[in-house]
C-alpha positions in Angstrom: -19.3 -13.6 50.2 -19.1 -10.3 52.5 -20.9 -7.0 51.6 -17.7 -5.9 51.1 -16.5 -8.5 48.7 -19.6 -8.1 46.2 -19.4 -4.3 46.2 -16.2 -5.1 44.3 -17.1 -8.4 41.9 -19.9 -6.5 40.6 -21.0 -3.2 39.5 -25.0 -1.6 38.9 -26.1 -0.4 35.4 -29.6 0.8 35.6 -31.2 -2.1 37.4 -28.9 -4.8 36.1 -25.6 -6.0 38.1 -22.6 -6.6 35.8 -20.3 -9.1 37.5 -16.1 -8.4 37.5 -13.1 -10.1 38.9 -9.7 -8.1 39.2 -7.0 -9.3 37.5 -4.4 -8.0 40.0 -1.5 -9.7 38.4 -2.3 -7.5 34.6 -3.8 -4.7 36.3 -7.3 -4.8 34.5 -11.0 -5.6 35.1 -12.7 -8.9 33.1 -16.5 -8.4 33.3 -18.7 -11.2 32.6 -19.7 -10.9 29.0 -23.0 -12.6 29.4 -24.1 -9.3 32.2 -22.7 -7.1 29.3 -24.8 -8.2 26.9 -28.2 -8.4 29.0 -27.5 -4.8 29.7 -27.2 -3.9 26.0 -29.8 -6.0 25.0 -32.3 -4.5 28.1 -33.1 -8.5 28.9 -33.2 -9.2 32.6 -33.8 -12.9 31.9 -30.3 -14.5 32.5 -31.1 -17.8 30.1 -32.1 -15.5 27.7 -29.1 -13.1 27.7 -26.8 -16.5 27.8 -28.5 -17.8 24.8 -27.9 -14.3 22.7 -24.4 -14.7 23.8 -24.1 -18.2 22.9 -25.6 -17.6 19.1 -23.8 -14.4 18.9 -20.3 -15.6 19.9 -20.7 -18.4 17.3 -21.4 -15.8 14.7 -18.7 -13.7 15.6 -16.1 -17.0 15.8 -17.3 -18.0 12.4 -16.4 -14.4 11.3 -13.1 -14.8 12.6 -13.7 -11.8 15.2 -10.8 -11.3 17.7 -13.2 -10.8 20.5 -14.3 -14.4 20.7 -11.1 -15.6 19.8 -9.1 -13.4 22.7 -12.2 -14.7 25.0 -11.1 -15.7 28.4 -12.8 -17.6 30.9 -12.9 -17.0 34.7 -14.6 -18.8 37.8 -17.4 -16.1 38.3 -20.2 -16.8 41.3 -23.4 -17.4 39.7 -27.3 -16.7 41.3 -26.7 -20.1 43.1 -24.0 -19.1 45.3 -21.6 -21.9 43.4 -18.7 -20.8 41.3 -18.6 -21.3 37.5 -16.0 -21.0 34.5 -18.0 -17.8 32.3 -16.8 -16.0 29.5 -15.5 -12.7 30.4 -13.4 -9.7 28.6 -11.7 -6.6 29.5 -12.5 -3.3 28.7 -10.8 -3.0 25.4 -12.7 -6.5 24.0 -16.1 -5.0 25.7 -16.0 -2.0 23.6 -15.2 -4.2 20.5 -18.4 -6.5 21.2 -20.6 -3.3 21.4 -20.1 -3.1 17.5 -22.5 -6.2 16.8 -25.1 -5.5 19.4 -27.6 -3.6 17.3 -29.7 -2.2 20.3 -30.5 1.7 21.5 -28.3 0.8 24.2 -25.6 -0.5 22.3 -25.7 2.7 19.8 -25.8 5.0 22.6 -22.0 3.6 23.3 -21.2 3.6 19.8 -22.1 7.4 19.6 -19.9 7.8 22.7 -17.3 6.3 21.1 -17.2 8.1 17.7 -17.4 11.9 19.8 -14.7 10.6 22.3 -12.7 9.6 19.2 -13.5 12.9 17.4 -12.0 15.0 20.5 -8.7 12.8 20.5 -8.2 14.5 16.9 -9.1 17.5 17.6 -6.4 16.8 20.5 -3.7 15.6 18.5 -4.0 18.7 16.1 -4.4 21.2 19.1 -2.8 19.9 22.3 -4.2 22.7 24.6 -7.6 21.1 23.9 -6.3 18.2 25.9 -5.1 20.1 28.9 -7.9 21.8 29.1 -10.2 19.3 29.1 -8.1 17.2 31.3 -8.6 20.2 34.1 -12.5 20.4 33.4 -12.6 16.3 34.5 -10.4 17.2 37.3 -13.0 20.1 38.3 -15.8 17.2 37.7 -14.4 15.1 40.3 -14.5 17.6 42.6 -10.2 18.4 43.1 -9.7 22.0 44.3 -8.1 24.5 42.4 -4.9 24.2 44.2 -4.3 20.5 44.0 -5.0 20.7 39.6 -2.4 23.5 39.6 0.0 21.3 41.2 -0.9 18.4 38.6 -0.5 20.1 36.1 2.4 21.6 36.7 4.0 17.9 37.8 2.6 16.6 34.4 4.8 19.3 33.0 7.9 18.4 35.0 7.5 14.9 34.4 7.6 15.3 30.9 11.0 17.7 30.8 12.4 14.5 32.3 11.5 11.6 29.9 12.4 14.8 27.4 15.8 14.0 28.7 16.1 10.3 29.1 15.3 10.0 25.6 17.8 12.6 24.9 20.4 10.1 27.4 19.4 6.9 25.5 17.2 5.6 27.6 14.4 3.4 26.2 10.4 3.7 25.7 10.1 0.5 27.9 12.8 1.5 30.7 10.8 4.5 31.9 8.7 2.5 33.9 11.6 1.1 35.7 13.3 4.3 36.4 10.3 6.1 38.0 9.8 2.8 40.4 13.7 3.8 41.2 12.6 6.7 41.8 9.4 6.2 43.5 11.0 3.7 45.8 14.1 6.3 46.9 12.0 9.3 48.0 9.2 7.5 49.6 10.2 3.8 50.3 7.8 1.8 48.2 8.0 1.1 44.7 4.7 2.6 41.9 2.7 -0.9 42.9 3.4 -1.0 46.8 2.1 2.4 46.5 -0.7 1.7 44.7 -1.4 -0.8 47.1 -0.8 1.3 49.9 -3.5 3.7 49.3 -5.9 0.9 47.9 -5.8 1.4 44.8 -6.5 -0.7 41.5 -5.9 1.0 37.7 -6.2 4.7 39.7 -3.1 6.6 38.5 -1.3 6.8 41.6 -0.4 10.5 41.0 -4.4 11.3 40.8 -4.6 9.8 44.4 -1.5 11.9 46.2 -1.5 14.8 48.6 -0.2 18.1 47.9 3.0 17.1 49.5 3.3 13.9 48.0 2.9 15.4 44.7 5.5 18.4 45.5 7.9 15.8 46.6 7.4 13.6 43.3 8.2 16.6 41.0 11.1 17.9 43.6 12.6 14.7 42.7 11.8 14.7 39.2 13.1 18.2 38.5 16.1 17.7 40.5 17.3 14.6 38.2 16.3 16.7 35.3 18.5 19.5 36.6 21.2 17.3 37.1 20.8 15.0 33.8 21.4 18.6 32.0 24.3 18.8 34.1 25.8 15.5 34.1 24.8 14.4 30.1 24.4 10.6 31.5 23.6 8.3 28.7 22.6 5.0 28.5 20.2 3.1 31.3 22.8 2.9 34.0 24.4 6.8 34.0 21.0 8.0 33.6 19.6 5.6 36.7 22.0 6.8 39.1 21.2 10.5 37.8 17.5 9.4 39.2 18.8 8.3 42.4 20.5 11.3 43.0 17.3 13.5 42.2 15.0 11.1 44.6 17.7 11.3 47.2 16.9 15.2 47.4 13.4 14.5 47.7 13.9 11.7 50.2 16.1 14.0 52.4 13.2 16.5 52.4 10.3 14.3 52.9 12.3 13.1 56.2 13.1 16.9 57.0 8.7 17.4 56.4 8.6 14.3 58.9 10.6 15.4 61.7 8.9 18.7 62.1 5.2 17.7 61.5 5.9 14.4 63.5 3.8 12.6 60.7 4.5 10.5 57.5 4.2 12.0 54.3 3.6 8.8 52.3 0.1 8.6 53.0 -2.9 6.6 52.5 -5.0 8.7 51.9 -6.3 8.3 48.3 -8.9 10.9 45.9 -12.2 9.9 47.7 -10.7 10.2 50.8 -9.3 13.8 50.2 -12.5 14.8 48.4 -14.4 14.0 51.6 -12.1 16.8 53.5 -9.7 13.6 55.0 -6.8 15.9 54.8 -5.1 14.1 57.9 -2.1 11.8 57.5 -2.4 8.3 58.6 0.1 6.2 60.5 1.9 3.1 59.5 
């Protein structure tokens, strides 16, 4: 296994290593559940964390926890080089198996978790608190002043248009599919051969976008809203050609940007990269 390849199976905490594998298929990280818990437990002894594992996951089976239940297993390369079936979970299962750790560690999550789920109330009841602490992280990872304007103000445009396919009849689940539409008429790659693009895994793509890709993404989107209050489409079909339409606009001007500047506009350039001062489009 490359350098390369075991910077992204497995991840530091402290001075233990926490084994992953990407599940590229749903999107998501499984970590190896027996790493988890040596963390939590602050036991550096493999055998030892495996064995805690082993008695816990039989208390927690007998209990009828989902965790254990829901357990996957995954081929995960072991100390030995070889490749073995271990028990891993995603994120969501992780934070669940927290809850029957009794360790310092494993409270410091659980305190984590009861704030972060204190400030999502205090967000539902005043939604300003979330906008403004969604800017403070964006100021934490170190995006300029400029770029977080032009976030928020496509988070803004973005939602006047879902305001208005829900308005047209368009389902919950069909969003998704009309911003790929969307995505893959103005630029000429759908939300995932984006992703891919620019190299990234569960990123949101917007996060990772230039200041032009992101003005083009909202031209689009606030054309086809402009139009949609136009046109009243309703239903999945009116409201997808509506979303052409929009995306054509911003299509038409990303090839006008091209032409002049003589470089692409889809780039693949991704937040790291921009954060380092990158600010140069790459070729195909």
């Amino acid at each position: 296994m490359t350098d390369l390849e075991k910077s992204k199976s497995m991840f530091e905490f402290d001075e233990y290593q926490v084994r992953r594998e990407w599940d590229k298929e749903n999107e998501k990280w499984w970590l190896c559940i027996v790493d988890v818990v040596a963390v939590l437990t602050e036991q550096l002894d493999y055998q030892v964390a495996r064995s805690y594992w082993k008695k816990l996951k039989q208390r927690l089976r007998e209990e009828g926890n989902e965790t254990v239940t829901n357990c996957h297993r995954l081929k995960i390369p072991t100390t030995d080089g070889k490749m073995r079936l271990m028990d891993v979970a995603d994120t969501e299962q992780i934070l669940r198996l927290i809850q029957s750790i009794p360790n310092k560690k494993a409270e410091h999550f659980k305190l984590w978790l009861a704030r972060v789920g204190s400030e999502r109330i205090d967000e539902t009841i005043n939604p300003e608190l979330a906008i403004e602490r969604m800017i403070q992280t964006y100021r934490k990872q170190g995006y300029d002043e400029v770029w977080i304007a032009q976030r928020m103000k496509s988070i803004e445009v973005r939602k006047e248009l879902t305001g208005e396919w829900q308005k047209g009849g368009v389902k919950d689940r069909e969003y998704a599919i009309l911003t790929d539409e969307m995505s893959k008429t103005w630029s000429g790659k759908t939300v995932k051969q984006y992703r891919d693009y620019k190299g990234l895994k569960k990123e949101n793509l917007r996060d990772n976008m230039t200041n032009t890709e992101l003005i083009l993404t909202m031209l689009a989107e606030s054309v086809a809203t402009d139009l949609s209050k136009v046109e009243e489409p309703y239903g999945f079909r009116d409201n997808m050609e509506v979303a052409k339409k929009g995306a054509t606009v911003a299509k038409n001007t990303r090839k006008e940007i091209e032409e002049t500047t003589g470089k692409p506009v889809v780039s693949r350039l991704n937040a790291n990269d921009m954060k380092q001062g990158k600010l140069e489009n790459q070729d195909e």
